[in-house]
KOLTOR-694440 format. One record per residue (C-alpha): x, y, z. Coordinates in nm, 3 decimals, m for minus. Example, Ala and Ser with C-alpha at 12.3 -4.5 7.8 and 13.67 -1.06 7.14 Angstrom:
% residues 2
+---------+---------+---------+
!    east !   north !      up !
+---------+---------+---------+
!   1.230 !  m0.450 !   0.780 !
!   1.367 !  m0.106 !   0.714 !
+---------+---------+---------+
This chain:
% residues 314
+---------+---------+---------+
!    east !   north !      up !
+---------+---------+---------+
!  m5.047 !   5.421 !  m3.914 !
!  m5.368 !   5.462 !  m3.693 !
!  m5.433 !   5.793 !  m3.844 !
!  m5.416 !   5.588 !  m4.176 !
!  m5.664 !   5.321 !  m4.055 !
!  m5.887 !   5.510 !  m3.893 !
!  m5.926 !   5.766 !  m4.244 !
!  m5.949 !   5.439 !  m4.439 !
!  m6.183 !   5.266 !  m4.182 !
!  m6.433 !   5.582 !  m4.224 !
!  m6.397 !   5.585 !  m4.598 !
!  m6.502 !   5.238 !  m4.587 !
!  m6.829 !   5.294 !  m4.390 !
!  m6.929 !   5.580 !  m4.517 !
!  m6.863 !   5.442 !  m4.924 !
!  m7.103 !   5.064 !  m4.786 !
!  m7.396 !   5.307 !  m4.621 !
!  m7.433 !   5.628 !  m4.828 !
!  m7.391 !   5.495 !  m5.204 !
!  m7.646 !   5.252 !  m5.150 !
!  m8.038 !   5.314 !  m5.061 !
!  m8.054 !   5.367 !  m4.695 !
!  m8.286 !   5.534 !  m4.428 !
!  m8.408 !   5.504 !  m4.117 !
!  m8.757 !   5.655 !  m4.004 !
!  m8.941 !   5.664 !  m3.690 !
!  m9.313 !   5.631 !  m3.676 !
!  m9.560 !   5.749 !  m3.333 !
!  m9.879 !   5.512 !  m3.351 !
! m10.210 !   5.508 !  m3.197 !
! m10.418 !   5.232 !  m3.190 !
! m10.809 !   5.117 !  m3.049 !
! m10.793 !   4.798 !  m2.999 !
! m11.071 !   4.530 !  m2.907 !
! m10.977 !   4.200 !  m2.809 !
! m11.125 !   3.898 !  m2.616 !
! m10.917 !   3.605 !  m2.401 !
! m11.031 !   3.267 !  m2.308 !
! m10.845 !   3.109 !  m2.027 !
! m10.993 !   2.739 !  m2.003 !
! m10.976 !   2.463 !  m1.783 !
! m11.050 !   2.067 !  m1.915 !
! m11.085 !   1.738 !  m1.772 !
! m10.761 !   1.535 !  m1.854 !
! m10.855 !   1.338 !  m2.120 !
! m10.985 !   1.757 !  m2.253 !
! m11.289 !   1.546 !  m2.377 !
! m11.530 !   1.772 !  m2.087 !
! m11.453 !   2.148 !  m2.032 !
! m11.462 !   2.221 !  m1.653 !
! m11.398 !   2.612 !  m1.678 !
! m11.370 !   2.901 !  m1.868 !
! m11.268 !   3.273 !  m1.801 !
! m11.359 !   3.503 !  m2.030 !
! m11.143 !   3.905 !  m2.029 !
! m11.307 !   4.156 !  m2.254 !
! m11.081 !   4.464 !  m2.429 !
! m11.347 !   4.672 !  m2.600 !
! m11.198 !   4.898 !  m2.638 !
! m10.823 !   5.016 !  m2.562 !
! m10.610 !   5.322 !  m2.662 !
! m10.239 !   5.188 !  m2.722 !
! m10.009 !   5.388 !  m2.799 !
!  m9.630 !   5.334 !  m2.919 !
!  m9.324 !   5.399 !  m3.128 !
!  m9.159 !   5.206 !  m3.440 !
!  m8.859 !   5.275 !  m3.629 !
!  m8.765 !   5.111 !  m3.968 !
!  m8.398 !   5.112 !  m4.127 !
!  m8.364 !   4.989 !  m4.454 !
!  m8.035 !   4.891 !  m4.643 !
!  m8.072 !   4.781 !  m5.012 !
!  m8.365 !   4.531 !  m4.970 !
!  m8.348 !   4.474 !  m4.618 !
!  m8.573 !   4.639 !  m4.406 !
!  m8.511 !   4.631 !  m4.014 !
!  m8.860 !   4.678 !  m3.805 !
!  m8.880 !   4.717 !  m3.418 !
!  m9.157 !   4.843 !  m3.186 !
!  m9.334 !   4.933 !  m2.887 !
!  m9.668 !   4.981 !  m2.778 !
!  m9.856 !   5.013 !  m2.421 !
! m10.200 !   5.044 !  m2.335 !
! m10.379 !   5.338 !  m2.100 !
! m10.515 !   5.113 !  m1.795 !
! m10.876 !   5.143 !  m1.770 !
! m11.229 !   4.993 !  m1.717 !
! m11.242 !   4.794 !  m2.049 !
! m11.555 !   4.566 !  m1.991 !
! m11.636 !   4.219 !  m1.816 !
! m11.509 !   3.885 !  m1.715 !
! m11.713 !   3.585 !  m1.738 !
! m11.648 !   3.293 !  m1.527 !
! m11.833 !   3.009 !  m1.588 !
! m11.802 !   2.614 !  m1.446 !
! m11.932 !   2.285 !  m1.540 !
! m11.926 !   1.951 !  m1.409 !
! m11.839 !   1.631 !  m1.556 !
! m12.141 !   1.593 !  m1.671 !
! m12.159 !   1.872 !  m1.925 !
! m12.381 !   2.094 !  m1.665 !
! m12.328 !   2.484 !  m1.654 !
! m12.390 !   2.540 !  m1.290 !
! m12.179 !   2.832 !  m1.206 !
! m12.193 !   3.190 !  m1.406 !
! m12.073 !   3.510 !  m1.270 !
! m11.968 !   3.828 !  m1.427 !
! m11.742 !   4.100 !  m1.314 !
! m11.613 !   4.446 !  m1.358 !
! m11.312 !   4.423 !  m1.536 !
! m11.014 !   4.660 !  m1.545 !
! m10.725 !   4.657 !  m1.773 !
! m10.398 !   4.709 !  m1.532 !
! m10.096 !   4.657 !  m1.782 !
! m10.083 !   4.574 !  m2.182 !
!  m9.768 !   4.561 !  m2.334 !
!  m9.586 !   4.451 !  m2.668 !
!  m9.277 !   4.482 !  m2.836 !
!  m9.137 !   4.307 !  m3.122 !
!  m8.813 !   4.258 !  m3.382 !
!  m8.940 !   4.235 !  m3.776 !
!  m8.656 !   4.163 !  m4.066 !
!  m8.819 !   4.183 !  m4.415 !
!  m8.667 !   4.139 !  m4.746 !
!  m8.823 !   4.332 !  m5.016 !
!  m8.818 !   4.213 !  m5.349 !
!  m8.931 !   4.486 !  m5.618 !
!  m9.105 !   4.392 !  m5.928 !
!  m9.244 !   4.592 !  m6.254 !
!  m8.990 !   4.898 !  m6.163 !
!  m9.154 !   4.893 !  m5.788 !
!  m9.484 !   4.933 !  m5.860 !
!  m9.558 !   4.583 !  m5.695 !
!  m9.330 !   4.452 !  m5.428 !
!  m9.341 !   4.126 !  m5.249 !
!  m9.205 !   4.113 !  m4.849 !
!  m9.141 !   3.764 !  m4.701 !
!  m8.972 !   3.801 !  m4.344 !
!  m8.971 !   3.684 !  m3.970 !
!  m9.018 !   3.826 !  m3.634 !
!  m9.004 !   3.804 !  m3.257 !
!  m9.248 !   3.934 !  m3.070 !
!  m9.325 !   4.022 !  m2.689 !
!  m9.623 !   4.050 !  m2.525 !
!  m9.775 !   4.116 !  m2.177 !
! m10.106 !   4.168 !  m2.024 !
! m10.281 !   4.187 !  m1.675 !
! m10.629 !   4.259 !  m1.571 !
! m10.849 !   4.263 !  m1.245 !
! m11.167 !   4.128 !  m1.246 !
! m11.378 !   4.282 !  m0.952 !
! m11.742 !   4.381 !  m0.816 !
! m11.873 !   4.069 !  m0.933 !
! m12.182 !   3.915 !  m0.915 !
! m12.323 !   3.557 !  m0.991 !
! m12.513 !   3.228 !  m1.007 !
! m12.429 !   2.912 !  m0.812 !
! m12.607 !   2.592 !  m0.895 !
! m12.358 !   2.344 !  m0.773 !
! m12.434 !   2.096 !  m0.481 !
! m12.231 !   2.312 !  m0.204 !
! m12.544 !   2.597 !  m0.285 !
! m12.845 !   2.467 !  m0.423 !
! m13.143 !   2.437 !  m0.261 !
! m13.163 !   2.058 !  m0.372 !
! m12.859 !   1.992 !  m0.263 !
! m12.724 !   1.843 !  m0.602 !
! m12.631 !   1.978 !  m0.868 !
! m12.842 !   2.249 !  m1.059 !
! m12.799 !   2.491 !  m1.393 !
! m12.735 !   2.776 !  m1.290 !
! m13.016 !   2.975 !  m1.401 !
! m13.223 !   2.737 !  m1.270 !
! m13.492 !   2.864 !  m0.991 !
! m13.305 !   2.606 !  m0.732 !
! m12.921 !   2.817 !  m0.796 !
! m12.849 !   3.043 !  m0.567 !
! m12.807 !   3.458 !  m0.617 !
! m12.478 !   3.599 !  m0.550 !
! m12.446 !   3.980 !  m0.502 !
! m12.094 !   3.996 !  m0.416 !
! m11.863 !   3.770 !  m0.546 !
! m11.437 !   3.734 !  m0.468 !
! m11.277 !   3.865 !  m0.774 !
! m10.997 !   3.724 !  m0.969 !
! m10.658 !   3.871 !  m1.069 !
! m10.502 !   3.774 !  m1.452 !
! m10.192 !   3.800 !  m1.643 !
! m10.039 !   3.677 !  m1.928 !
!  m9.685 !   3.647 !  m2.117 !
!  m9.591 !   3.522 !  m2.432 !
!  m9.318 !   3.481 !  m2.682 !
!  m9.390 !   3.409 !  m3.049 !
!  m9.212 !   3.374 !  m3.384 !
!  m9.394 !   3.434 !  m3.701 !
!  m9.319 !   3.390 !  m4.055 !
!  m9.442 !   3.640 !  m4.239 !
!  m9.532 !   3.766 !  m4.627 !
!  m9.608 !   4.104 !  m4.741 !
!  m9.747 !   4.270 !  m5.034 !
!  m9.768 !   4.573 !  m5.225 !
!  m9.872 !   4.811 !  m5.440 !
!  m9.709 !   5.219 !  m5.534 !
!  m9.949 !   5.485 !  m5.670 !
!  m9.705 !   5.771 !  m5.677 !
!  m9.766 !   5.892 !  m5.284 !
!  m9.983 !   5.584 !  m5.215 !
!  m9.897 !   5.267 !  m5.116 !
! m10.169 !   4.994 !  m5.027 !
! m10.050 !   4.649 !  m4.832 !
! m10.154 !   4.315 !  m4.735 !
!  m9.985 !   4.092 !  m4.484 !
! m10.033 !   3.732 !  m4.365 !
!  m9.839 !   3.592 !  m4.082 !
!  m9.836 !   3.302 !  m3.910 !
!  m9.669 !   3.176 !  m3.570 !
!  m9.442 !   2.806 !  m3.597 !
!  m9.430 !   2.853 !  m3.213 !
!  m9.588 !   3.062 !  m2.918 !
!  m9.489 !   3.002 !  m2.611 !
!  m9.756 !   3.099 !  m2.290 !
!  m9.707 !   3.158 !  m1.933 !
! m10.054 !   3.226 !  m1.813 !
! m10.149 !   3.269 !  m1.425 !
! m10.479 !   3.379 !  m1.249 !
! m10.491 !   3.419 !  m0.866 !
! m10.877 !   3.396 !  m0.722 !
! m10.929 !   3.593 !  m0.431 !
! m11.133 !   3.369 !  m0.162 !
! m11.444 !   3.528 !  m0.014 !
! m11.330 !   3.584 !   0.347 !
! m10.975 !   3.500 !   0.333 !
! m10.658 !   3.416 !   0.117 !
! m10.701 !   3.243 !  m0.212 !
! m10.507 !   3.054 !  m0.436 !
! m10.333 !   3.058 !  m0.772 !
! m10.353 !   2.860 !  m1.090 !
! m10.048 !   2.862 !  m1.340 !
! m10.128 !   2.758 !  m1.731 !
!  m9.839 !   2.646 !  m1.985 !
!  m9.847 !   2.676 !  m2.317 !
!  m9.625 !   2.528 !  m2.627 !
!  m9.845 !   2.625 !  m2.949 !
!  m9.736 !   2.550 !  m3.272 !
!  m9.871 !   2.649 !  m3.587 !
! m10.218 !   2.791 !  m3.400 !
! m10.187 !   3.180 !  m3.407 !
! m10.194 !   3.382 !  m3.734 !
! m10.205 !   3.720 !  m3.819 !
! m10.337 !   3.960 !  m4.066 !
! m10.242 !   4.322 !  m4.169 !
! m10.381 !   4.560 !  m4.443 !
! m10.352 !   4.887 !  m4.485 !
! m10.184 !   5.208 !  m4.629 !
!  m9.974 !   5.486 !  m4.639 !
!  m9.971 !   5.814 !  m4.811 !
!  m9.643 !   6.021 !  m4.863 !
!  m9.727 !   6.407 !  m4.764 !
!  m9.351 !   6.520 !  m4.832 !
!  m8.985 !   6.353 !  m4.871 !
!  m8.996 !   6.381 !  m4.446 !
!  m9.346 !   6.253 !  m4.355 !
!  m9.606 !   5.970 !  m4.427 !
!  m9.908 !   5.890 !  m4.288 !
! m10.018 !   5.536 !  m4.187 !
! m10.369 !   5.369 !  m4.125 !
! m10.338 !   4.981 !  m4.088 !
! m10.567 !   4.729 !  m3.942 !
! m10.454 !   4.388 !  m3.756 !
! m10.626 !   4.127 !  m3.670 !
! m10.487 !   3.855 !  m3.505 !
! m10.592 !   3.505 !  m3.351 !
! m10.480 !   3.215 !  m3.148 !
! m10.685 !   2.931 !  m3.205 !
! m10.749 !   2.697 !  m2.926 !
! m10.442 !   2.492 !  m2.786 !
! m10.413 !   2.280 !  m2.489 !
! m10.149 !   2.309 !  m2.239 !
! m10.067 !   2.169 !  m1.824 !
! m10.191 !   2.319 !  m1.560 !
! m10.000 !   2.406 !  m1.190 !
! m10.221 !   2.530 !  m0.904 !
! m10.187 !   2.533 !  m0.547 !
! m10.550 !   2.520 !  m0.451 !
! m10.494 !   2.168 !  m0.237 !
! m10.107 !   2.220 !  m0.178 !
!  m9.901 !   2.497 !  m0.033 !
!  m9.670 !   2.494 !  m0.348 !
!  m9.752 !   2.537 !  m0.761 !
!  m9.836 !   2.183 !  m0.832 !
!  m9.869 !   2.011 !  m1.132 !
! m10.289 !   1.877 !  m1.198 !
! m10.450 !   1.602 !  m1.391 !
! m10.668 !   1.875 !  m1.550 !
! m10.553 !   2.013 !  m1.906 !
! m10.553 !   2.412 !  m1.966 !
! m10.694 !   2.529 !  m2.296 !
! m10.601 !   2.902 !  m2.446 !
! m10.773 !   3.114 !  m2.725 !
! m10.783 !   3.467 !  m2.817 !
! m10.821 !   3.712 !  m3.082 !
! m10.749 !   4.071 !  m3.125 !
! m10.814 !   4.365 !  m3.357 !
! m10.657 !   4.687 !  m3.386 !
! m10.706 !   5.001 !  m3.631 !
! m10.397 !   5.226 !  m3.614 !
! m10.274 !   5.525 !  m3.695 !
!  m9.927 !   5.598 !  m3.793 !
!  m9.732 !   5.975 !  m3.790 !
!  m9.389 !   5.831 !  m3.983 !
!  m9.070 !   6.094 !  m4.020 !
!  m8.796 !   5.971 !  m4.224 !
!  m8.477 !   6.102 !  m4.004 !
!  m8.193 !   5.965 !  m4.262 !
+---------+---------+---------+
C-alpha cells in the first residue's frame, strides 16, 4: 500500500511541475554602487536641526547571487549581495546651535567595513498581446546592513568651549578654532522594509527591456553611531526609525537571451528614503542607552548599475 502511495504521490508531483511552465535560474551579479546617508539629529519640536552626519559610498563593488523559479505566472525572486570593504570617501559632521549657527564642521576619512543585503521578491506576471508586453505587480522583503568608520579627521570648532571670543562663532569664521586631529566616529545601520512593487515589459525576440517602480508601506531603522572621545572612552547614540510610505525605488533595465541556458543582464536602481523623523537613545550623560528630548532624522539614496551572468538550471 506504501509502494502504491508513494508511485502515486510521485506521479502527482511530477504531472503539477513538469506539464506546466517551470524553471528555475540562477544569476551572479556585479554591481558599482554610489550612495550617500544622512544621520540627523533635531531639536524636539524638529523645528532647528542640531546635527548631521554625512557617509559617502562613491563608489562600491557589490557583488552577489539571485535565483528566480517560476511556476505558471508566479515568479519566486531571492538574493544576496555584499560589498568589498574599502576607502569609499568622507564623512561630514557638522553642528548647529539653537540658533540656526553652523559652528562645528569636520571631515574624515571614511572606510566602508560591512554592506550587506538580501531580500524575498514574489511577482505575478500577467502576459498581454501573446507576451510581447507583460505587466508584474508583486511584494518583497528586504534586508539590509551597513557599517562604516570614519577616521583621520580634521575640523573647525566655533562653539563657545573653543573660540577665541568665547561665544559662539561660525565655524569658518577667523575666531573658530583649527583642528588637525579629530576623534573619529564608528556607524552602522539595519533595516527591514516591505515594498509593493509593479513591473513592466517589453519581448523583442532575445531582448527584453523593463521598468520597475516600488515603493516601501513600512521601513523599519535601527541606526547607532559610537563617537570615539579625544583622550578617552566615548559614548554611543542609538536612532529609531518607523517610516511609512517614505522610501521608493526604481529599476530599468534589460536582458538579452545568448542561448536557451544563458542571459545577460544590465539593470540600474536607484533608490531613496526621503527624510523621516524618529527617537533618539544615547548614553552621553548616563551610563545606560537613554531615551532624549532630541528627535533623530534619516535620509538616504542609492544608485547601482549591475551586471547580471543568468543560467537557467531547470
Amino acid at each position: 500500500m506504501r509502494k502504491i502511495f508513494l508511485v502515486f504521490a510521485v506521479f502527482f508531483i511530477s504531472h503539477l511541475v513538469f506539464s506546466k511552465p517551470f524553471s528555475i535560474s540562477i544569476t551572479s551579479n556585479v554591481f558599482l554602487s554610489k550612495s550617500e546617508v544622512k544621520e540627523l539629529v533635531y531639536t524636539e519640536s524638529v523645528s532647528e536641526k542640531l546635527s548631521e552626519l554625512v557617509w559617502e559610498e562613491s563608489p562600491v563593488v557589490k557583488v552577489g547571487l539571485s535565483s528566480s523559479i517560476i511556476f505558471k505566472n508566479i515568479n519566486l525572486n531571492m538574493n544576496f549581495a555584499s560589498a568589498i570593504p574599502y576607502e569609499c570617501g568622507n564623512m561630514y559632521d557638522s553642528d548647529w546651535n539653537l540658533s540656526g549657527l553652523k559652528t562645528t564642521y569636520s571631515i574624515h576619512e571614511q572606510n566602508l567595513k560591512n554592506d550587506i543585503s538580501c531580500g524575498v521578491e514574489f511577482l505575478y506576471d500577467f502576459e498581454i498581446l501573446n507576451g510581447f508586453f507583460n505587466l508584474l505587480p508583486g511584494f518583497s522583503l528586504n534586508y539590509n546592513y551597513i557599517a562604516f568608520e570614519g577616521r583621520n579627521g580634521y575640523g573647525w570648532y566655533g562653539g563657545w568651549q573653543y573660540s577665541k571670543t568665547g561665544k559662539d562663532e561660525s565655524w569658518n569664521s577667523e575666531n573658530a578654532r583649527r583642528a588637525k586631529k579629530v576623534a573619529g566616529i564608528d556607524y552602522n545601520k539595519q533595516d527591514v522594509s516591505c515594498f509593493l512593487s509593479l513591473y513592466s515589459g517589453i519581448k523583442l525576440n532575445d531582448l527584453y527591456l523593463k521598468l520597475g517602480f516600488s515603493f516601501s508601506p513600512f521601513s523599519f531603522y535601527d541606526v547607532n553611531d559610537y563617537h570615539h572621545g579625544a583622550t578617552g572612552s566615548g559614548f554611543d547614540n542609538e536612532y529609531i526609525f518607523y517610516s511609512n510610505f517614505k522610501r521608493i525605488k526604481v529599476d530599468f533595465g534589460g536582458s538579452y537571451k545568448f542561448s536557451k541556458y544563458f542571459m545577460l543582464d544590465v539593470e540600474g536602481i536607484f533608490e531613496k528614503q526621503f527624510l523621516d523623523y524618529g527617537d533618539m537613545y544615547s548614553n552621553y550623560y548616563t551610563e545606560k542607552l537613554t531615551k532624549t528630548k532630541q528627535k533623530s532624522g534619516i535620509e538616504f539614496y542609492d544608485f547601482s548599475v549591475k551586471i547580471g551572468f543568468n543560467f537557467l538550471v531547470l
